[in-house]
C-alpha positions in Angstrom: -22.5 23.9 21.5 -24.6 21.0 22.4 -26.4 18.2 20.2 -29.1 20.1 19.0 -26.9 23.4 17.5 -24.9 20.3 16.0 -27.6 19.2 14.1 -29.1 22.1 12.9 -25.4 23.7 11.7 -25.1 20.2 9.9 -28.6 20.6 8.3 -28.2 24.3 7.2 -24.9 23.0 5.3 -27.0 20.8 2.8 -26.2 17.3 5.1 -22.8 17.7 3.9 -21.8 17.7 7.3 -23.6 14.5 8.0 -21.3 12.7 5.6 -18.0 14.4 7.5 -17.7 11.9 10.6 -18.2 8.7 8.2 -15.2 10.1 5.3 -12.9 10.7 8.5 -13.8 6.3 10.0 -13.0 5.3 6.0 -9.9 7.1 6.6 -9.3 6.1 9.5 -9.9 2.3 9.1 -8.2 2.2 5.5 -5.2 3.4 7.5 -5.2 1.7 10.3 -5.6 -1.7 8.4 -3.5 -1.1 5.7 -0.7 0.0 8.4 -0.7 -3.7 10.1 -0.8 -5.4 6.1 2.6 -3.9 5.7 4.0 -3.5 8.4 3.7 -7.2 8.8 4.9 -7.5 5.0 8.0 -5.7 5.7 9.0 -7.6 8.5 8.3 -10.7 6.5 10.3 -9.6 3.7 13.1 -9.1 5.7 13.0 -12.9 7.4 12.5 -14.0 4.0 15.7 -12.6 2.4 18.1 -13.3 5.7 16.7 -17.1 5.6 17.4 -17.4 1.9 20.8 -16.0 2.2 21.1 -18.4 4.8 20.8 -21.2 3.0 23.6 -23.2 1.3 22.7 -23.8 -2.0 19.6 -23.4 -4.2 18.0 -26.7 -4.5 14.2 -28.1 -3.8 15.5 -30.1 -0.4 16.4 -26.4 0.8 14.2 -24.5 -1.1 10.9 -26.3 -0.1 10.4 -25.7 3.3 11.1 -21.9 3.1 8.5 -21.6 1.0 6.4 -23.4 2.4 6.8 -21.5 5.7 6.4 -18.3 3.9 3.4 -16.7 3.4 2.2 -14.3 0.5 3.3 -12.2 -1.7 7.1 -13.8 -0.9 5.8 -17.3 -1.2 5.0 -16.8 -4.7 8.5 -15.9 -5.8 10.3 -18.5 -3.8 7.6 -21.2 -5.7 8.6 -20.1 -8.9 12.2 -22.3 -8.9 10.1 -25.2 -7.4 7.6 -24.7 -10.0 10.3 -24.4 -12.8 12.9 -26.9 -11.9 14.2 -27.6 -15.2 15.1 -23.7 -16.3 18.5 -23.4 -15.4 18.9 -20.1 -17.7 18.5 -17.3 -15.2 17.9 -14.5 -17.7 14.5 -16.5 -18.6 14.2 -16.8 -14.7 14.3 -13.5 -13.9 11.9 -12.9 -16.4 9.5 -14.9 -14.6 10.1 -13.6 -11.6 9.3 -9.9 -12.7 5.9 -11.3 -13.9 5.1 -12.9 -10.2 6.1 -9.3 -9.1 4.1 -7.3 -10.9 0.9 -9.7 -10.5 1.6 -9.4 -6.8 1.4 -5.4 -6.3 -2.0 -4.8 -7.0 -2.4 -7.0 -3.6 -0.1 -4.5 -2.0 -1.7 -1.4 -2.9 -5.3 -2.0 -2.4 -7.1 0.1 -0.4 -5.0 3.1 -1.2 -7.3 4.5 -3.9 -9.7 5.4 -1.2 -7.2 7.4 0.5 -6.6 9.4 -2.7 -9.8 9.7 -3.5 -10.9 11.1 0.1 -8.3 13.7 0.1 -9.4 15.1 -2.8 -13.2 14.5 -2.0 -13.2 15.8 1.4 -12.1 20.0 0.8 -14.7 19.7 -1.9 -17.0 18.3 0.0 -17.0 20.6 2.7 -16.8 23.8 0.2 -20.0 22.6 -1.1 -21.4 23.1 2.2 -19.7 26.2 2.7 -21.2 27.7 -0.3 -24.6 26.1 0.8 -24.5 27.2 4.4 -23.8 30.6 3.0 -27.4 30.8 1.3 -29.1 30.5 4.7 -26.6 32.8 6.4 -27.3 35.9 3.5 -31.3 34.9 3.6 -31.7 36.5 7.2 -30.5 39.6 6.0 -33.8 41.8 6.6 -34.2 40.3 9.4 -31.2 41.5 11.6 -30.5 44.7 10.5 -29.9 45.3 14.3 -28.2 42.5 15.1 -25.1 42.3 12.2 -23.4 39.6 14.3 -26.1 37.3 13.2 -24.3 37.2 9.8 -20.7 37.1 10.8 -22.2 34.0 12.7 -23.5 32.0 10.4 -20.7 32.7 7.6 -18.5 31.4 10.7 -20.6 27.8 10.8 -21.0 27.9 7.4 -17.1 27.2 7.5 -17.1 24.5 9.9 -17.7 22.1 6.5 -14.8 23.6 4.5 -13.0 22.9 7.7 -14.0 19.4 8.2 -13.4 18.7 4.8 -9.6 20.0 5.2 -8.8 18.2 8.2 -9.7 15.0 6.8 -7.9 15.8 3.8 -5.0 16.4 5.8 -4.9 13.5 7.8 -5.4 11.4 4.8 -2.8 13.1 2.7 -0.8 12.1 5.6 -1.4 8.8 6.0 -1.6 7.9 2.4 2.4 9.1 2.0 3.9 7.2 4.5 1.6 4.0 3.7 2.8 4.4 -0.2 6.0 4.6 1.1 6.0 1.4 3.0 4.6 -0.3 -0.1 7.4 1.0 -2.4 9.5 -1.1 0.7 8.0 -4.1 0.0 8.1 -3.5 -3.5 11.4 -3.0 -2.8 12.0 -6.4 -1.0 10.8 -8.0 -3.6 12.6 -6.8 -5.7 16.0 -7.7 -3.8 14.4 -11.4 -3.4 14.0 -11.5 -6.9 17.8 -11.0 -7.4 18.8 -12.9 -4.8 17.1 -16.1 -6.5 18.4 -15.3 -10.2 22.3 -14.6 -8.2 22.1 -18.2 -6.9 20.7 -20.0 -9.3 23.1 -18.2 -12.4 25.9 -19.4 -9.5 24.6 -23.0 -9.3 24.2 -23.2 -13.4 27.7 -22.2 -13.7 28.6 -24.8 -10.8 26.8 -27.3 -12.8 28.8 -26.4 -16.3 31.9 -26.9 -14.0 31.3 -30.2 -12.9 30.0 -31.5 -16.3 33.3 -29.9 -18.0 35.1 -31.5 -15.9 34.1 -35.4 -15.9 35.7 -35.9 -19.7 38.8 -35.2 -17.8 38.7 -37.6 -15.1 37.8 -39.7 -17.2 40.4 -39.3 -19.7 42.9 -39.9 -16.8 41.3 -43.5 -15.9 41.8 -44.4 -19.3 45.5 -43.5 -19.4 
Protein backbone atom coordinates (compact mmCIF):
# COMPACT_ATOMS: atom_id res chain seq x y z
CA UNK A 1 0.00 0.00 0.00
CA UNK A 2 2.01 2.91 -1.02
CA UNK A 3 1.49 6.87 -0.60
CA UNK A 4 -1.07 7.35 -2.99
CA UNK A 5 -3.68 4.36 -1.78
CA UNK A 6 -2.89 6.20 1.71
CA UNK A 7 -4.24 9.18 0.61
CA UNK A 8 -7.07 8.34 -1.20
CA UNK A 9 -8.27 5.70 1.84
CA UNK A 10 -7.73 8.85 4.16
CA UNK A 11 -9.92 11.06 1.77
CA UNK A 12 -12.78 8.49 1.26
CA UNK A 13 -13.05 8.52 5.25
CA UNK A 14 -14.16 12.33 5.32
CA UNK A 15 -10.20 13.57 6.29
CA UNK A 16 -10.79 11.91 9.49
CA UNK A 17 -7.86 10.06 8.91
CA UNK A 18 -5.82 13.09 8.18
CA UNK A 19 -6.40 14.19 11.78
CA UNK A 20 -5.21 10.40 13.12
CA UNK A 21 -1.27 10.88 12.95
CA UNK A 22 -1.54 14.54 14.69
CA UNK A 23 -4.16 13.04 17.92
CA UNK A 24 -1.46 10.09 18.25
CA UNK A 25 2.05 13.32 18.41
CA UNK A 26 -0.47 15.20 21.07
CA UNK A 27 -0.42 12.03 22.78
CA UNK A 28 2.58 11.29 22.47
CA UNK A 29 4.29 14.55 23.48
CA UNK A 30 1.73 15.17 26.43
CA UNK A 31 3.16 11.93 27.64
CA UNK A 32 6.41 12.07 27.12
CA UNK A 33 6.69 15.53 28.78
CA UNK A 34 4.55 15.09 31.42
CA UNK A 35 6.59 11.73 32.23
CA UNK A 36 10.10 13.82 32.86
CA UNK A 37 7.69 16.76 35.02
CA UNK A 38 7.20 14.03 37.49
CA UNK A 39 9.39 11.90 37.35
CA UNK A 40 11.69 14.65 38.26
CA UNK A 41 8.99 15.79 40.98
CA UNK A 42 9.12 12.48 42.67
CA UNK A 43 12.60 12.30 42.96
CA UNK A 44 12.66 15.83 44.34
CA UNK A 45 10.04 15.06 46.77
CA UNK A 46 11.95 12.42 48.12
CA UNK A 47 15.35 14.59 48.62
CA UNK A 48 13.17 17.07 50.03
CA UNK A 49 11.63 15.00 52.91
CA UNK A 50 15.18 12.94 53.76
CA UNK A 51 16.90 16.50 54.01
CA UNK A 52 14.22 17.89 56.20
CA UNK A 53 14.30 14.97 58.46
CA UNK A 54 17.80 15.54 58.52
CA UNK A 55 17.78 18.51 59.96
CA UNK A 56 18.04 19.19 63.78
CA UNK A 57 15.60 21.49 64.65
CA UNK A 58 12.99 23.71 62.81
CA UNK A 59 14.36 27.14 62.83
CA UNK A 60 15.07 29.88 59.83
CA UNK A 61 19.19 29.31 60.19
CA UNK A 62 18.18 25.60 59.05
CA UNK A 63 15.23 26.07 57.36
CA UNK A 64 16.46 28.73 54.84
CA UNK A 65 18.80 27.20 52.79
CA UNK A 66 16.59 24.09 52.12
CA UNK A 67 14.28 26.09 50.75
CA UNK A 68 16.02 27.96 48.98
CA UNK A 69 17.77 25.02 47.27
CA UNK A 70 14.42 23.58 46.57
CA UNK A 71 12.65 24.11 43.69
CA UNK A 72 8.68 24.18 43.07
CA UNK A 73 5.94 22.85 44.21
CA UNK A 74 8.18 21.73 47.60
CA UNK A 75 9.69 25.12 47.88
CA UNK A 76 6.33 26.62 48.52
CA UNK A 77 5.61 24.59 51.61
CA UNK A 78 9.05 24.77 53.17
CA UNK A 79 8.50 28.94 52.65
CA UNK A 80 5.50 28.94 54.48
CA UNK A 81 7.29 28.64 58.28
CA UNK A 82 9.81 31.31 56.87
CA UNK A 83 6.98 33.40 55.74
CA UNK A 84 4.99 32.84 59.05
CA UNK A 85 7.62 32.94 61.69
CA UNK A 86 5.59 34.16 64.44
CA UNK A 87 2.63 31.24 64.29
CA UNK A 88 3.77 28.86 66.68
CA UNK A 89 0.14 27.03 66.77
CA UNK A 90 0.55 24.12 64.40
CA UNK A 91 -3.16 23.40 63.92
CA UNK A 92 -3.35 27.08 62.19
CA UNK A 93 -0.09 25.84 60.41
CA UNK A 94 -1.33 23.02 59.03
CA UNK A 95 -4.09 24.82 57.83
CA UNK A 96 -1.90 26.90 55.79
CA UNK A 97 -0.09 24.35 54.59
CA UNK A 98 -3.15 22.45 53.08
CA UNK A 99 -4.02 25.80 51.21
CA UNK A 100 -0.22 25.84 49.55
CA UNK A 101 -1.14 22.25 48.66
CA UNK A 102 -4.11 22.56 47.02
CA UNK A 103 -2.96 25.82 45.05
CA UNK A 104 -0.01 23.70 43.97
CA UNK A 105 -1.91 20.69 42.13
CA UNK A 106 -3.40 22.29 39.44
CA UNK A 107 0.53 22.76 38.39
CA UNK A 108 0.75 19.04 38.72
CA UNK A 109 -1.93 17.95 36.71
CA UNK A 110 -1.83 19.98 33.72
CA UNK A 111 -1.74 18.57 30.62
CA UNK A 112 -3.64 15.60 31.64
CA UNK A 113 -7.03 16.83 30.42
CA UNK A 114 -5.83 16.34 26.90
CA UNK A 115 -5.05 12.85 27.59
CA UNK A 116 -8.72 12.35 28.76
CA UNK A 117 -10.02 14.15 26.25
CA UNK A 118 -8.15 12.13 23.32
CA UNK A 119 -9.12 8.86 24.55
CA UNK A 120 -12.47 9.60 24.43
CA UNK A 121 -12.13 11.73 21.07
CA UNK A 122 -10.11 9.29 19.19
CA UNK A 123 -12.77 5.88 18.89
CA UNK A 124 -15.23 8.59 18.01
CA UNK A 125 -13.32 10.09 15.74
CA UNK A 126 -12.47 7.19 13.79
CA UNK A 127 -16.23 5.73 13.87
CA UNK A 128 -17.16 8.87 12.23
CA UNK A 129 -14.96 7.86 9.44
CA UNK A 130 -16.03 4.44 9.56
CA UNK A 131 -19.61 5.33 8.99
CA UNK A 132 -18.41 7.86 6.29
CA UNK A 133 -16.01 5.57 4.47
CA UNK A 134 -18.96 3.14 4.45
CA UNK A 135 -21.06 5.67 2.08
CA UNK A 136 -18.48 5.44 -0.66
CA UNK A 137 -17.96 1.65 -0.12
CA UNK A 138 -22.17 0.94 -0.58
CA UNK A 139 -22.20 3.71 -3.60
CA UNK A 140 -20.23 1.20 -6.05
CA UNK A 141 -22.74 -1.28 -5.59
CA UNK A 142 -24.07 -1.43 -9.37
CA UNK A 143 -21.03 -1.17 -10.38
CA UNK A 144 -19.38 -4.60 -9.27
CA UNK A 145 -21.98 -6.85 -9.32
CA UNK A 146 -19.12 -9.16 -10.69
CA UNK A 147 -16.62 -8.26 -8.56
CA UNK A 148 -18.33 -8.57 -4.68
CA UNK A 149 -14.84 -8.36 -3.22
CA UNK A 150 -14.91 -4.74 -4.18
CA UNK A 151 -17.27 -4.25 -1.20
CA UNK A 152 -15.74 -6.45 1.44
CA UNK A 153 -12.76 -4.15 0.43
CA UNK A 154 -13.75 -1.03 1.04
CA UNK A 155 -15.82 -1.89 4.35
CA UNK A 156 -12.27 -3.27 5.28
CA UNK A 157 -10.58 0.45 4.79
CA UNK A 158 -13.39 1.93 5.89
CA UNK A 159 -12.27 0.39 9.35
CA UNK A 160 -8.79 1.42 9.22
CA UNK A 161 -10.26 4.91 11.05
CA UNK A 162 -12.26 3.11 13.84
CA UNK A 163 -8.99 1.33 14.17
CA UNK A 164 -6.77 4.28 14.35
CA UNK A 165 -8.96 5.88 16.59
CA UNK A 166 -8.77 2.73 19.10
CA UNK A 167 -5.15 2.50 19.09
CA UNK A 168 -4.70 5.96 20.11
CA UNK A 169 -7.22 5.58 22.60
CA UNK A 170 -5.45 2.83 23.99
CA UNK A 171 -2.18 4.09 24.25
CA UNK A 172 -3.53 7.12 25.80
CA UNK A 173 -5.71 5.40 28.27
CA UNK A 174 -2.50 3.82 29.07
CA UNK A 175 -0.41 6.51 29.60
CA UNK A 176 -2.90 8.74 31.21
CA UNK A 177 -3.22 5.92 34.29
CA UNK A 178 0.19 5.48 35.18
CA UNK A 179 0.90 9.45 34.78
CA UNK A 180 -2.28 10.15 37.25
CA UNK A 181 -0.74 7.76 39.25
CA UNK A 182 2.58 9.35 39.59
CA UNK A 183 0.83 12.64 40.35
CA UNK A 184 -1.32 11.13 43.27
CA UNK A 185 2.75 10.40 44.39
CA UNK A 186 3.59 13.63 44.51
CA UNK A 187 0.44 14.57 45.90
CA UNK A 188 1.28 12.21 48.15
CA UNK A 189 4.78 13.70 49.15
CA UNK A 190 3.35 16.59 49.72
CA UNK A 191 1.33 15.58 51.72
CA UNK A 192 3.97 13.69 54.02
CA UNK A 193 6.09 17.17 53.85
CA UNK A 194 3.24 18.85 55.03
CA UNK A 195 3.17 16.64 58.31
CA UNK A 196 6.54 16.48 58.65
CA UNK A 197 6.64 20.52 59.13
CA UNK A 198 3.39 20.68 61.49
CA UNK A 199 5.31 17.37 63.66
CA UNK A 200 8.40 19.53 64.21
CA UNK A 201 7.21 22.68 64.68
CA UNK A 202 4.12 21.28 67.38
CA UNK A 203 7.59 19.57 68.87
CA UNK A 204 9.52 22.89 68.99
CA UNK A 205 6.29 24.87 70.43
CA UNK A 206 6.08 22.35 73.15
CA UNK A 207 10.04 22.75 73.60
CA UNK A 208 9.49 26.37 73.85
CA UNK A 209 6.56 26.01 76.71
CA UNK A 210 9.16 23.82 78.47
CA UNK A 211 11.86 26.13 78.63
CA UNK A 212 9.58 29.22 79.45
CA UNK A 213 7.93 26.99 82.35
CA UNK A 214 10.83 26.39 83.56
CA UNK A 215 12.85 29.78 84.10
CA UNK A 216 10.29 30.86 87.20
CA UNK A 217 11.97 27.96 88.76
CA UNK A 218 15.54 28.71 88.37
CA UNK A 219 14.80 31.67 89.27
CA UNK A 220 13.01 30.97 92.32
CA UNK A 221 16.13 28.90 93.39
CA UNK A 222 18.57 32.05 93.01
CA UNK A 223 16.45 33.86 95.10
CA UNK A 224 16.52 31.26 97.97
Amino acid sequence: MNFAELFKIAAESGGILFLMPILLLIVLWVSFERFLFLNRMTHLGEQSAQSLDQLPDLNAHNLRPLAESTPAPFRALLEVPLRYPNIRDSGRMAEILQEVVMRQVPTLDRGLWILDTTVTLAPLLGLLGTIVGMFHAFQVLDSVSSHPTAITGNVAEALLATAAGLVIAIIGLVTFNGLHNRMRLVVHQMETLRTMLVNRLEGLEQHELGTSSAKPVYYAAQEA
